[in-house]
N, C-alpha and C positions, 0 to 999 in steps of 0.2 A: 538761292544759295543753299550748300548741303553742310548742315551742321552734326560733327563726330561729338556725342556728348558718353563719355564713360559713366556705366552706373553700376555700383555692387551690392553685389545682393548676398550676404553670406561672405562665402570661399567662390562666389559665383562672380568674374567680370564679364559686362556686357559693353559692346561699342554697338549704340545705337545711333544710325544717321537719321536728323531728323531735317524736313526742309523747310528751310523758312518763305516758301514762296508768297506770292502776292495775293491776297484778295482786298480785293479793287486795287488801293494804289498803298502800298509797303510801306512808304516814305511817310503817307496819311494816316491808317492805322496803326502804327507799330503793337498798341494796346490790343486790337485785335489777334495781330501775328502771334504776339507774347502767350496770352491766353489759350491761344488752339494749340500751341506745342505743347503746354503746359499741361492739358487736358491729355492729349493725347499720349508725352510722357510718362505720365502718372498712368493711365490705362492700359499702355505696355508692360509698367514695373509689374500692376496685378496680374496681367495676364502669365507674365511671367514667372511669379510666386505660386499664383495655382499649377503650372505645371512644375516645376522645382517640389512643391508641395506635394502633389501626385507620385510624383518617378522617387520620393523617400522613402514612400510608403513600402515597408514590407507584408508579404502575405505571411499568418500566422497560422501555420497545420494545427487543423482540427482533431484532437486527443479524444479518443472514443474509452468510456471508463464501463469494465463490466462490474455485474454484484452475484452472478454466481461463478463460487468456488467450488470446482471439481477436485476431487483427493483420490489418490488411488497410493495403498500402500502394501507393499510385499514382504512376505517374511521367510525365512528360511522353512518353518515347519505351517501345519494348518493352522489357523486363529485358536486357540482354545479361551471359550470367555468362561469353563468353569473354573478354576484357574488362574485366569487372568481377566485384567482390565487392559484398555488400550487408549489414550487419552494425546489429540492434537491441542495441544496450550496455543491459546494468539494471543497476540498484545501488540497495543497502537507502539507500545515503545519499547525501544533496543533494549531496555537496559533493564527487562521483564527478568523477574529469577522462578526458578522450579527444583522441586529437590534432584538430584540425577543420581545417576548408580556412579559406584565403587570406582575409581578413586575420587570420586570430590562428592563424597558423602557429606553430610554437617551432624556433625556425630548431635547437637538439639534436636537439631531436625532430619532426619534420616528419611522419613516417611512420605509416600506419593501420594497423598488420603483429598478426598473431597471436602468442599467446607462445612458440610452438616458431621462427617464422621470424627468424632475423637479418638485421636492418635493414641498408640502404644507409647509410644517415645515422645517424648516432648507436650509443652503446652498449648490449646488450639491458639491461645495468642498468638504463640512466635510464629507459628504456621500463616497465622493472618497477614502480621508484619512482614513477612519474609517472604512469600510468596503469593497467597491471593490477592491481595490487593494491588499486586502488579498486573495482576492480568485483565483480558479485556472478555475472553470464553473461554472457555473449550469444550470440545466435541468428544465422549467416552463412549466408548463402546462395552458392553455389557449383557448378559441374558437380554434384556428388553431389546436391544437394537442400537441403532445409532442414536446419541440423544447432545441435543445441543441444551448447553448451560451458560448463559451470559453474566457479565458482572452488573452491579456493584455484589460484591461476596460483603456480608457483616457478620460478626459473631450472633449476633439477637435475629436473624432469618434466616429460612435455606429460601436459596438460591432456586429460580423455576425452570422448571427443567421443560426441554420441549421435545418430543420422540421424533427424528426425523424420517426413519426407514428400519423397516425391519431387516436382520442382521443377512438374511437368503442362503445361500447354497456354502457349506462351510469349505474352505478351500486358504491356501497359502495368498491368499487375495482378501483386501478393504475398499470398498469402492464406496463414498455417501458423496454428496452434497448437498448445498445449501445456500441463501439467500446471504450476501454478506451484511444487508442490513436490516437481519435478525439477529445479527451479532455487536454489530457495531453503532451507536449510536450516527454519529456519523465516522464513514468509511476513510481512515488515513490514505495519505499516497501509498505507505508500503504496512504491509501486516506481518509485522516479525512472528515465528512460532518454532516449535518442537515437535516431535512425537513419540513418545514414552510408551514403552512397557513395562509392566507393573504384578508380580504373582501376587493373586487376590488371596488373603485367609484370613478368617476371622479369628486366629490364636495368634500368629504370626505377624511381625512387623512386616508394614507392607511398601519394602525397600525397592525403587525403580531396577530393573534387570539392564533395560535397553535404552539409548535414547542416538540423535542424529549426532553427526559429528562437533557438532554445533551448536550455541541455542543464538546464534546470530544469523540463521535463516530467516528471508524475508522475500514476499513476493509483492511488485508492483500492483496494481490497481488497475490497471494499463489495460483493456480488451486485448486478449488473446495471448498477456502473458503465461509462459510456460517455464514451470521450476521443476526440475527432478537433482533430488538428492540421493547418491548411492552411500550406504555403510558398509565398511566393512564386515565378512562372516565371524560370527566367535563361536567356534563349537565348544566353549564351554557353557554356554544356555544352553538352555531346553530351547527346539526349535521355530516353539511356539512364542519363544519372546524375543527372539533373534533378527533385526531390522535388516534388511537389504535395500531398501529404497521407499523415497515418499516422492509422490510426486503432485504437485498443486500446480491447476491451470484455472485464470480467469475469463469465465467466459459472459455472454450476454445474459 
């Protein structure tokens, strides 16, 4: 005889026929009969939870993270580094500050200066409060080259500095990179940054010129992310501190 026994498993209904036939004589072992359905019941449920269990499973794509960061940045005039400075800010987080040019100057803080340099304007404290200690590096360009500077920034040490390339062939072109974790202790999902232009003079306050439209630019961690930022021309700079684009790609 064919026995329909419904079983659920889940949101899962199964009608399993299961047969109570004879071995030896039905009537004599019923214990027997009982048993082997039983057995057998129970061995279909699992067989049937391992594939229920299988066919849930989702495949999760493999995320490939690179650690060099390529920069390439363009400016209306050639680079002048006597002159000027040029300075990429990162920070693991959005809500990083940096002095910027005209109009959202901080009439304390006005000034673009490093942490070992004391400011014309304002106290190296507020400098600290207000902006080093938000950050995570930044990369300045200068007579020497490219040179990468990581935090912690304190008032009681400078900050070590590390040369990455020399500055080469001088042209309306910035091209350096670098290891992102010579920067970053460890590497965030996104690396928020900037990039400032700054006229360098030792008499003179040294008030940012230029910077991206933005300081909420951020780029993924992601292999093979590509960010280009365009700014707008101001021919009221010199066209040496006059930004037209930054563009940052992660690569292997």
């Amino acid at each position: 005889m064919i026995k329909m026994i419904l079983v659920k498993f889940g949101n899962l209904r199964v009608n399993l026929a299961v047969s109570s036939w004879k071995l030896g004589t039905a009537t004599a072992c019923p214990e027997r009969i009982e048993g082997f359905s039983r057995r057998f019941l129970i061995s279909l449920i699992c067989l049937l939870a391992m594939i229920i269990s299988g066919c849930a499973k989702t495949m999760t794509p493999i995320v490939s993270y690179g650690d060099q960061l390529v920069v390439d940045v363009t400016l209306r005039g050639n680079v002048d580094i006597v002159n000027n400075r040029y300075f990429l800010v990162m920070s693991d987080n959005g809500s990083y500050n940096l002095p910027l040019p005209y109009p959202y100057i901080i009439d304390a803080t006005p000034e673009f200066i490093e942490p070992e340099i004391a400011p014309q304007i304002g106290s190296r404290e507020a400098y600290f409060t207000n902006f080093f200690s938000t950050w995570s590096g930044y990369v300045v360009v200068d007579a020497t080259g490219f040179s990468l500077v990581k935090s912690p920034f304190v008032m009681t040490a400078i900050p070590s500095r590390e040369v990455l390339e020399n500055l080469g062939e001088v042209s309306t072109k910035l091209h350096f990179s670098f290891r992102l974790g010579r920067l970053f202790a460890t590497v965030p999902d996104y690396l928020y940054f900037d990039f400032v232009t700054v006229p360098w003079s030792n008499t003179a306050p040294k008030t940012p010129s230029d910077h991206l439209p933005s300081t909420g630019n951020r780029v993924s961690k992601v292999l093979g992310t590509d960010v280009s930022i365009s700014d707008d021309s101001n021919s009221s700079l010199p066209a040496s501190q006059d930004i037209l684009n930054v563009r940052l790609q992660v690569q292997q």
